[in-house]
Biopython code that builds the backbone (N, CA, C, O; Angstrom):
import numpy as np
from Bio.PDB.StructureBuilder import StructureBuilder

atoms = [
    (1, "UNK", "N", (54.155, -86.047, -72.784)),
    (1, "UNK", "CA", (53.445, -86.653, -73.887)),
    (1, "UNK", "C", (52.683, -87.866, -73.354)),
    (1, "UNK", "O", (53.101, -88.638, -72.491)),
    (2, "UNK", "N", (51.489, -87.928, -73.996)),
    (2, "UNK", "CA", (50.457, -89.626, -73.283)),
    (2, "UNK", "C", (51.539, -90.441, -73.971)),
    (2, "UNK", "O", (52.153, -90.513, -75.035)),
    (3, "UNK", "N", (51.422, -91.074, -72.660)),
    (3, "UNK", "CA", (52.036, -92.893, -73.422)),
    (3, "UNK", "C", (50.953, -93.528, -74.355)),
    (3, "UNK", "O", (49.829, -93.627, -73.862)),
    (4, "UNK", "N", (51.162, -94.036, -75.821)),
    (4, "UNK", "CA", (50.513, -94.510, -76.185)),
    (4, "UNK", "C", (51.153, -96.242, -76.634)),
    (4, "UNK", "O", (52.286, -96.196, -77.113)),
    (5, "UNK", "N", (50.677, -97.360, -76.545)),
    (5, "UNK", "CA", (51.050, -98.545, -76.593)),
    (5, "UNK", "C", (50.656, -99.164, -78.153)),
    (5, "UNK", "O", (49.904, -98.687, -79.002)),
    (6, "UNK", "N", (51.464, -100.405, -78.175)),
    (6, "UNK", "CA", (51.103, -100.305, -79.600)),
    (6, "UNK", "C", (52.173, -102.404, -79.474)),
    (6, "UNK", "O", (52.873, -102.419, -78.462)),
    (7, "UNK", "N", (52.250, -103.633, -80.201)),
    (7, "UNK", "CA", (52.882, -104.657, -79.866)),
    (7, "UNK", "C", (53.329, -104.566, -81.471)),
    (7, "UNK", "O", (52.529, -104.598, -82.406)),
    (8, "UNK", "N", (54.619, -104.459, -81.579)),
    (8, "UNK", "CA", (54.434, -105.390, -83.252)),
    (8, "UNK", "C", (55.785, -106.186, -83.152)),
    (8, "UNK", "O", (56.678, -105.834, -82.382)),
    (9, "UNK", "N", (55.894, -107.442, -84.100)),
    (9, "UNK", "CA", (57.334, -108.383, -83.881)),
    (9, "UNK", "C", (57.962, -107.657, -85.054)),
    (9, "UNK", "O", (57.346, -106.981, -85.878)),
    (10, "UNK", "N", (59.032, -107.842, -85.029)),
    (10, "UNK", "CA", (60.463, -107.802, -85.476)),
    (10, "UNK", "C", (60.353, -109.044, -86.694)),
    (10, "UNK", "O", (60.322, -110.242, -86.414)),
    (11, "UNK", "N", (60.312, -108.610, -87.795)),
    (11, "UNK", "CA", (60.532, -109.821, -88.808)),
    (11, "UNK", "C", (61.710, -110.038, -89.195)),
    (11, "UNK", "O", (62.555, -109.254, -88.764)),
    (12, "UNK", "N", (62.229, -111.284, -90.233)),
    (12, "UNK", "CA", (63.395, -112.014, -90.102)),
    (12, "UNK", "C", (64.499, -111.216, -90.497)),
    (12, "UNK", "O", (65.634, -111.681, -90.593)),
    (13, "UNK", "N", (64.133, -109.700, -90.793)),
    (13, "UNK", "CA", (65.236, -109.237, -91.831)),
    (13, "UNK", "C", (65.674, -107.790, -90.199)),
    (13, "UNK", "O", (66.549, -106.936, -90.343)),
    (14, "UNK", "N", (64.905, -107.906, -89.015)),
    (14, "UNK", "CA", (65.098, -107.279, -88.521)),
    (14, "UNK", "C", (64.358, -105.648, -88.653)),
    (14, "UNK", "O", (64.792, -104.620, -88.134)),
    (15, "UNK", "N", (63.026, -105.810, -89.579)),
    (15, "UNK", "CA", (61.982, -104.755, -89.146)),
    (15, "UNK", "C", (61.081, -105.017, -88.500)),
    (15, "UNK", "O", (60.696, -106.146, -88.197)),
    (16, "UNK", "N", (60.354, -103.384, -88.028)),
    (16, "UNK", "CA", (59.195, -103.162, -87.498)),
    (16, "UNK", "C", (58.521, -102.420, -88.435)),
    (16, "UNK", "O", (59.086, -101.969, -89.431)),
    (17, "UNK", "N", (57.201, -102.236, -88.163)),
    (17, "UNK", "CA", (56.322, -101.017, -88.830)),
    (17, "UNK", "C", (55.780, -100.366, -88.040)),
    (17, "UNK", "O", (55.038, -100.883, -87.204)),
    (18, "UNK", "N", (55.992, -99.141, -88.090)),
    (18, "UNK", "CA", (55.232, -98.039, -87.090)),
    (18, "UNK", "C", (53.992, -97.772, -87.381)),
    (18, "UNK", "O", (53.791, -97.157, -88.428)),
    (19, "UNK", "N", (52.889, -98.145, -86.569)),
    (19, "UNK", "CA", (52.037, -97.923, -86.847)),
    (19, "UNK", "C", (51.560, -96.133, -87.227)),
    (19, "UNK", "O", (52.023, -95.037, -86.912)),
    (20, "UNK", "N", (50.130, -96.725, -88.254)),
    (20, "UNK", "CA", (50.026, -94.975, -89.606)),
    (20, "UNK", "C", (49.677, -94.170, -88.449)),
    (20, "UNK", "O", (49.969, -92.976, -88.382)),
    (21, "UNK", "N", (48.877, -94.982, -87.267)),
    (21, "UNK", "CA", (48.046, -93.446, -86.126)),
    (21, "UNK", "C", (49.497, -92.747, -85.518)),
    (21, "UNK", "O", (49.618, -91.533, -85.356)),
    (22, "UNK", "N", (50.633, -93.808, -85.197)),
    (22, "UNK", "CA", (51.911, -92.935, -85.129)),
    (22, "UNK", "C", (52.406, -92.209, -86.259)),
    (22, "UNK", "O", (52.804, -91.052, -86.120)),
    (23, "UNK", "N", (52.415, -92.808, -87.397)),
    (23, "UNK", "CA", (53.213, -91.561, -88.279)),
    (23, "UNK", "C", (52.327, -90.547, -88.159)),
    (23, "UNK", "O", (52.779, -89.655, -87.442)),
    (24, "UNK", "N", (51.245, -90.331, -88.577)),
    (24, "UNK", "CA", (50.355, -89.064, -88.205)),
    (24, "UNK", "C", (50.648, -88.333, -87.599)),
    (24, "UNK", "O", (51.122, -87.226, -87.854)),
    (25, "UNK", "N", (50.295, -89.083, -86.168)),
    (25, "UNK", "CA", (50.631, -87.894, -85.139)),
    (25, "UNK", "C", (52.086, -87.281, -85.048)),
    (25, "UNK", "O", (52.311, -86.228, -84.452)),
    (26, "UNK", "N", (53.203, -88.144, -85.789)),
    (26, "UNK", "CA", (54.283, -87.729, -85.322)),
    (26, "UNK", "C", (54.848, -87.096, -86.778)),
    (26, "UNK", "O", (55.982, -86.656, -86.967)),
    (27, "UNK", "N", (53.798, -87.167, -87.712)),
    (27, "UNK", "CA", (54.100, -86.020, -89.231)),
    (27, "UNK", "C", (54.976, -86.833, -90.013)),
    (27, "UNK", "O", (55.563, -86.157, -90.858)),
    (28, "UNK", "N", (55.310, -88.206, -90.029)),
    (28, "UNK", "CA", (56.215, -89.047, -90.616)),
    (28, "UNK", "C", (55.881, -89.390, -91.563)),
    (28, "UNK", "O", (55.043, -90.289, -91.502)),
    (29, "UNK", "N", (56.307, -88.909, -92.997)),
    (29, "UNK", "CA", (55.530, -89.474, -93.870)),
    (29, "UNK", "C", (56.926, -90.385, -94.630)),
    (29, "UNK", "O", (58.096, -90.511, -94.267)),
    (30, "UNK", "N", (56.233, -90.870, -95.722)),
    (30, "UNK", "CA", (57.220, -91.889, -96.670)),
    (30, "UNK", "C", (58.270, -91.042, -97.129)),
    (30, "UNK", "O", (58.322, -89.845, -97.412)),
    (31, "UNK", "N", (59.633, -92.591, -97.126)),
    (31, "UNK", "CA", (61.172, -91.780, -97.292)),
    (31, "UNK", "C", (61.306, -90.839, -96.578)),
    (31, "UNK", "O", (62.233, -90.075, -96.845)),
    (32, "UNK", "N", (60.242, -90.477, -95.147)),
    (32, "UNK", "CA", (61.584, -89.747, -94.690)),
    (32, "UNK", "C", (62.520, -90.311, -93.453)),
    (32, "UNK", "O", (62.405, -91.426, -92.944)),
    (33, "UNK", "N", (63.531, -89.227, -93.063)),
    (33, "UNK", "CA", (64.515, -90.491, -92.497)),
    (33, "UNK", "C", (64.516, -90.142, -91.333)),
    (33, "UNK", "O", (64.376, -88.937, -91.120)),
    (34, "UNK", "N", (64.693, -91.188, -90.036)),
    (34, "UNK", "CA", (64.228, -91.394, -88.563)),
    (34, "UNK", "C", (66.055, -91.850, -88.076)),
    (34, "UNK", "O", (66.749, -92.685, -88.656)),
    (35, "UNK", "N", (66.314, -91.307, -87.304)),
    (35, "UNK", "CA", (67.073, -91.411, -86.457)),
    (35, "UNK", "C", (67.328, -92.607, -85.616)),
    (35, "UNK", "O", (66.434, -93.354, -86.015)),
    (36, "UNK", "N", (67.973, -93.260, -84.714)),
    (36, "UNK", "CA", (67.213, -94.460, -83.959)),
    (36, "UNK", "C", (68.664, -94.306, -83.226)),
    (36, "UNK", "O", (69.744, -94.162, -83.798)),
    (37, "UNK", "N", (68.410, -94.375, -81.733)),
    (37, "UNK", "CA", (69.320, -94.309, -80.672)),
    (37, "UNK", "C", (69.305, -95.243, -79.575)),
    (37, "UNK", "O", (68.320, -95.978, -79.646)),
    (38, "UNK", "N", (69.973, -95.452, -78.685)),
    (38, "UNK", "CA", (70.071, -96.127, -77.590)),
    (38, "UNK", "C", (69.647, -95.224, -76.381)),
    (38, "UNK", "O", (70.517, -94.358, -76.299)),
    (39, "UNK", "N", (68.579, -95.008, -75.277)),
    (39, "UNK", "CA", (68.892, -94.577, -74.182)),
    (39, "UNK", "C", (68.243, -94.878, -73.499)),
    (39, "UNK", "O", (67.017, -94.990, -73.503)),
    (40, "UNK", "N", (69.587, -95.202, -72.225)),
    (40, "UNK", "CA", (69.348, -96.434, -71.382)),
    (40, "UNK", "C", (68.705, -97.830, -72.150)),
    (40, "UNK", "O", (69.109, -98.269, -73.227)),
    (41, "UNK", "N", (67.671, -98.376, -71.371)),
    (41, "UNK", "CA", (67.131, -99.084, -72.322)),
    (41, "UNK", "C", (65.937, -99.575, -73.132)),
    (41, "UNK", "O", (65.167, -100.535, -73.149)),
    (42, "UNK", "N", (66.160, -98.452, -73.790)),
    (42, "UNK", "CA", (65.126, -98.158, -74.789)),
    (42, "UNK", "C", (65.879, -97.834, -76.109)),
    (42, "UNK", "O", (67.071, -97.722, -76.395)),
    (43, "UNK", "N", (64.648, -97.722, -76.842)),
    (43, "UNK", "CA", (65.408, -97.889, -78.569)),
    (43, "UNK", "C", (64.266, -96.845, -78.963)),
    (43, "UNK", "O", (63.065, -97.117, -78.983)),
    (44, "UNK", "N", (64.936, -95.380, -79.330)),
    (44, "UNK", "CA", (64.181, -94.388, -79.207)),
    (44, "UNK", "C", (64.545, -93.900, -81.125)),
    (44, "UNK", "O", (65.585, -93.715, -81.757)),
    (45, "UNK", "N", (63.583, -93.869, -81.353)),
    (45, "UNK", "CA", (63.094, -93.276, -82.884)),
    (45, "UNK", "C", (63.002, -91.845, -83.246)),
    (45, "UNK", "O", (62.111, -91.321, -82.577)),
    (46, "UNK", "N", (63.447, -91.204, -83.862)),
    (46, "UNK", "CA", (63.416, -89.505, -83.858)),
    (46, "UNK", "C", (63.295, -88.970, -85.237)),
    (46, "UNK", "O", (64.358, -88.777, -85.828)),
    (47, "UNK", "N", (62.099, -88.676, -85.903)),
    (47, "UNK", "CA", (62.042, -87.669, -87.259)),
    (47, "UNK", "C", (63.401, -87.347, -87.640)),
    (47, "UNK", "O", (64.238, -87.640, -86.787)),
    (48, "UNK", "N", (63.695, -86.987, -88.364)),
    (48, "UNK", "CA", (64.559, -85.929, -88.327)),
    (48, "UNK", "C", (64.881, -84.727, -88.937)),
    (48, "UNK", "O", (65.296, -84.824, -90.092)),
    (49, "UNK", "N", (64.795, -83.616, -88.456)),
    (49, "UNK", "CA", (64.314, -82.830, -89.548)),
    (49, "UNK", "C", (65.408, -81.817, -90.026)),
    (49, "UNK", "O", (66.478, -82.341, -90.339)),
    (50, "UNK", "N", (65.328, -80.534, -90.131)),
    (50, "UNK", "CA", (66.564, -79.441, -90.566)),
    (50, "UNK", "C", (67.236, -79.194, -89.136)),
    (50, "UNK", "O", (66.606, -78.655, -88.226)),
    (51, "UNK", "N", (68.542, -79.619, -89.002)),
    (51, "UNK", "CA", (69.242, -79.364, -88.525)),
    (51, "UNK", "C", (70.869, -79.669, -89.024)),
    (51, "UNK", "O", (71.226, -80.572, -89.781)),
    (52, "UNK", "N", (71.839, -78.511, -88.282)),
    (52, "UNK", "CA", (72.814, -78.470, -88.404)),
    (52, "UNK", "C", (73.901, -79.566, -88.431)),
    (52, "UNK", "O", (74.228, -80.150, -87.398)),
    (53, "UNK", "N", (74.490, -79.853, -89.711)),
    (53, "UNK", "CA", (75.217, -81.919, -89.463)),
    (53, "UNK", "C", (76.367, -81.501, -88.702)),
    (53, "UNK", "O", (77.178, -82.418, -88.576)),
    (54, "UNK", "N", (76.732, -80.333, -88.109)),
    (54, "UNK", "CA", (77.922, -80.159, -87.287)),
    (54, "UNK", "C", (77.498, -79.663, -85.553)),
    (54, "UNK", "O", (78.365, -79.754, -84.684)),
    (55, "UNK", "N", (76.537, -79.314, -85.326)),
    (55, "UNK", "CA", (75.888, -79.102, -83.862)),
    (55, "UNK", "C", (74.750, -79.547, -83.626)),
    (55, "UNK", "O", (74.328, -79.902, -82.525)),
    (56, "UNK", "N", (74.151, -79.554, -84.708)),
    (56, "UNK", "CA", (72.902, -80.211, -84.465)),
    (56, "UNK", "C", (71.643, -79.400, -84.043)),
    (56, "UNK", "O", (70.553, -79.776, -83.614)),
    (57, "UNK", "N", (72.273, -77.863, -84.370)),
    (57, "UNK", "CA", (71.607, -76.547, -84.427)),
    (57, "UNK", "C", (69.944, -76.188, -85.604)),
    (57, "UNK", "O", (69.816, -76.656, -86.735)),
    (58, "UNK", "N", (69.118, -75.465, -85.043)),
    (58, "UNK", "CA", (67.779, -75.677, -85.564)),
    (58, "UNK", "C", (67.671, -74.303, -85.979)),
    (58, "UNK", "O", (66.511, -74.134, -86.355)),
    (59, "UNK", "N", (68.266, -73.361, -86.074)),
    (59, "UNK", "CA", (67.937, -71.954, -86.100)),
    (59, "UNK", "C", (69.420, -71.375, -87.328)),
    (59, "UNK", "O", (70.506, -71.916, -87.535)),
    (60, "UNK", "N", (68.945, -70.372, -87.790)),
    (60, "UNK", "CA", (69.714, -69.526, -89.256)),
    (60, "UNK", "C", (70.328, -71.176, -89.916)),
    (60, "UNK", "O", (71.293, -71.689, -89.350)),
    (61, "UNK", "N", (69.679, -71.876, -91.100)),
    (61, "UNK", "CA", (70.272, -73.037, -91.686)),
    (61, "UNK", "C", (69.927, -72.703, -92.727)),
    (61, "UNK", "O", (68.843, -72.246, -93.090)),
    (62, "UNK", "N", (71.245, -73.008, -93.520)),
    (62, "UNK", "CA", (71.662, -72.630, -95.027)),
    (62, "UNK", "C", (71.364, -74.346, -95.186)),
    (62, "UNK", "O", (71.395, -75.149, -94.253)),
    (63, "UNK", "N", (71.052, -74.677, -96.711)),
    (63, "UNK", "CA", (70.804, -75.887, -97.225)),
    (63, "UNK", "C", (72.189, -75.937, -97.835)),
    (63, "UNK", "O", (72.523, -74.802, -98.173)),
    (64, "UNK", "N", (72.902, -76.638, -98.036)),
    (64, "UNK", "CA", (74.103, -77.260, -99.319)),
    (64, "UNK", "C", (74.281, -78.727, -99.602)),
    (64, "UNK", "O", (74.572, -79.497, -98.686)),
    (65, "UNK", "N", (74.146, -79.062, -100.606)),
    (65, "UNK", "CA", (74.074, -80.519, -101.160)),
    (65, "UNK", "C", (73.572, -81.029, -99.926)),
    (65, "UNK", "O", (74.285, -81.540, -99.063)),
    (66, "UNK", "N", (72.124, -80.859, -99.842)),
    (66, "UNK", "CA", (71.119, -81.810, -99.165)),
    (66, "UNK", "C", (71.471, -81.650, -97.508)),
    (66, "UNK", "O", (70.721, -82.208, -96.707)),
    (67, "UNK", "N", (72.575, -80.912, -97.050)),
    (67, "UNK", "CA", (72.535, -80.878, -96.078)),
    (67, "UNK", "C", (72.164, -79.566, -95.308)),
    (67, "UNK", "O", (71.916, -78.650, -96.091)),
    (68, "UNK", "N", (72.074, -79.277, -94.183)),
    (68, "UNK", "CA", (71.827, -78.056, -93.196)),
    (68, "UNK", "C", (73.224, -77.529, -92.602)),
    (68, "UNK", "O", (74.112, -78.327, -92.300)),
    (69, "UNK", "N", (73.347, -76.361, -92.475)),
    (69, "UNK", "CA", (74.543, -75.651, -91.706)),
    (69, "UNK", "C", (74.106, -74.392, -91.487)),
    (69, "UNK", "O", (73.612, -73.575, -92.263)),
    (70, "UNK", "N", (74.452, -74.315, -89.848)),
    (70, "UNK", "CA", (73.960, -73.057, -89.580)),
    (70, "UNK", "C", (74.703, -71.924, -89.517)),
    (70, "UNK", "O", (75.832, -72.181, -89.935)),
    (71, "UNK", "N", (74.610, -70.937, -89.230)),
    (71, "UNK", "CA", (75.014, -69.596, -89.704)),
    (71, "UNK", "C", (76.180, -69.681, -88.515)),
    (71, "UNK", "O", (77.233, -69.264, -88.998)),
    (72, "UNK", "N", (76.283, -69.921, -87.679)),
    (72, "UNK", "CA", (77.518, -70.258, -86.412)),
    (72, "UNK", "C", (78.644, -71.117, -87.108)),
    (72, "UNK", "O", (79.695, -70.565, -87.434)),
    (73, "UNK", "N", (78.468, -72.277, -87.308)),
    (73, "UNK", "CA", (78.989, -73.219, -88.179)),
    (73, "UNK", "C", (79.542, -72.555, -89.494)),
    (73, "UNK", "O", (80.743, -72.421, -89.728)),
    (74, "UNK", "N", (78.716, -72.233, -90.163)),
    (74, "UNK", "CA", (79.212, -71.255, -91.359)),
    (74, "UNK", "C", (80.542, -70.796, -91.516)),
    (74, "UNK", "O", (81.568, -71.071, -92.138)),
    (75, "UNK", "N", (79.954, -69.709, -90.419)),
    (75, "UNK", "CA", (81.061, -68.581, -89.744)),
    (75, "UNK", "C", (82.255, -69.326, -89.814)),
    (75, "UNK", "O", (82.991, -68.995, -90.744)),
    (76, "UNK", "N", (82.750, -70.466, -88.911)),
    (76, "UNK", "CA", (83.757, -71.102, -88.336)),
    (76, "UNK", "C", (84.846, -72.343, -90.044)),
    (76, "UNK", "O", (85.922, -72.915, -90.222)),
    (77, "UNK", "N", (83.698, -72.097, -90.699)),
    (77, "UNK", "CA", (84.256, -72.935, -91.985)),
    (77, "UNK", "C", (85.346, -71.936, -93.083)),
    (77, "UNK", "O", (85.180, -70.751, -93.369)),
    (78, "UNK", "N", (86.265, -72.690, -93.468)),
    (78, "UNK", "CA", (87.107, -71.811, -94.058)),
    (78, "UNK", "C", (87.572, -72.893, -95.182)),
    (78, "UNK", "O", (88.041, -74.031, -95.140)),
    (79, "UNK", "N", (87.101, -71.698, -96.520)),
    (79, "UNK", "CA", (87.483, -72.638, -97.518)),
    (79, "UNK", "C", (89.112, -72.832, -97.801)),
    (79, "UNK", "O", (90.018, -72.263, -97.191)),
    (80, "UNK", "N", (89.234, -73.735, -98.832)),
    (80, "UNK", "CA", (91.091, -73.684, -99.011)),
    (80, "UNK", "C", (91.729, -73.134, -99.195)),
    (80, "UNK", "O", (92.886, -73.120, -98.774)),
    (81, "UNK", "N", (90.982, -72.167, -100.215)),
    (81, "UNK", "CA", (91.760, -71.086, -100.907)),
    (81, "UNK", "C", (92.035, -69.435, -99.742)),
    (81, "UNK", "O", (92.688, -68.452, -100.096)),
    (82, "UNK", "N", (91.457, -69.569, -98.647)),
    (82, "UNK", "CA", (91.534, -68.484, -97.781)),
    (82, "UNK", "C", (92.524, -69.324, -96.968)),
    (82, "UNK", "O", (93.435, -68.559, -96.650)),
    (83, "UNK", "N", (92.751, -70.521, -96.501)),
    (83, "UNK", "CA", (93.507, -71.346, -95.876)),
    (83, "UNK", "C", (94.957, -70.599, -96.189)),
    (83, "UNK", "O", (95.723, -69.987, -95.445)),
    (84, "UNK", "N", (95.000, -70.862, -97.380)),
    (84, "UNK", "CA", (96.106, -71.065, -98.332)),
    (84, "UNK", "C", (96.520, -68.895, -98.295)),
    (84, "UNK", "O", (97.626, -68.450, -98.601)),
    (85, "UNK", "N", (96.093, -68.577, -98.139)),
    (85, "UNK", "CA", (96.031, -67.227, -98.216)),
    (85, "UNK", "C", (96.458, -66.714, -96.572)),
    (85, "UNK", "O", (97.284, -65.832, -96.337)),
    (86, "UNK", "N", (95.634, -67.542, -95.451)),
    (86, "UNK", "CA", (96.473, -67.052, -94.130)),
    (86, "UNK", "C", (97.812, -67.659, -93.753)),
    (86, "UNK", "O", (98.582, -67.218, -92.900)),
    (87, "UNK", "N", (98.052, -69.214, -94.850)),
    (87, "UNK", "CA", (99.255, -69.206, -94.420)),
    (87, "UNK", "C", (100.754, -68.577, -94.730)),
    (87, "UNK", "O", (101.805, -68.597, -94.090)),
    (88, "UNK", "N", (100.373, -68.008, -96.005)),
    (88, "UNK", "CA", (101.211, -66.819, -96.436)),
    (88, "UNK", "C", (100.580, -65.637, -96.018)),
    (88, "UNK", "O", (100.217, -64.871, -96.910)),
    (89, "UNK", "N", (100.379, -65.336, -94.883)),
    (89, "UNK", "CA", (100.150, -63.986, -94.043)),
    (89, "UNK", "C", (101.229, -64.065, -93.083)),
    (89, "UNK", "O", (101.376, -63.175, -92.246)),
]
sb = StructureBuilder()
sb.init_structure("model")
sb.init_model(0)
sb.init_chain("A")
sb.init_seg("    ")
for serial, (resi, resn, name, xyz) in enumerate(atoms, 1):
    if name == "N":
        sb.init_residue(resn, " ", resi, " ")
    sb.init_atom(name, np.array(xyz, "f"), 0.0, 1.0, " ", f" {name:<3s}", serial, name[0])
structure = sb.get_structure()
């Protein structure tokens, strides 16, 4: 990816603003929610989009209360009432 440069300060409450030619290019529009990590040392920002809240998987994702789970994950989930059913097996 081009490096593109860009200076902005940190105000008192501890924001920045990303500049709009970055949200653009990077499809970020309002409310949505960005990730923010440590590596090495840098402070790296990430969209975030449909993925799995248990692998972090991008492929077969079921939606449930606002979240993503993929069809692997799925598989491996076992509700109570089947719980409750293998332990009287």
């Amino acid at each position: 990816m081009k490096r593109k440069g860009n200076t902005r300060q940190i105000d008192a409450l501890g924001r920045i603003v990303i500049p709009k030619d970055f949200r653009n290019t990077l499809g970020i529009n309002d409310f949505d929610s960005l990730e923010l990590f440590l590596e090495d040392d840098r402070i790296v920002i990430k969209k975030l989009g449909k993925e799995c809240v248990f692998c972090s998987g991008q492929e077969n994702l079921a939606e449930f209360s606002g979240k993503y789970v993929c069809a692997s994950c799925m598989a491996q989930l076992v509700s109570p009432s089947e719980k409750a059913e293998a332990k009287h097996e």
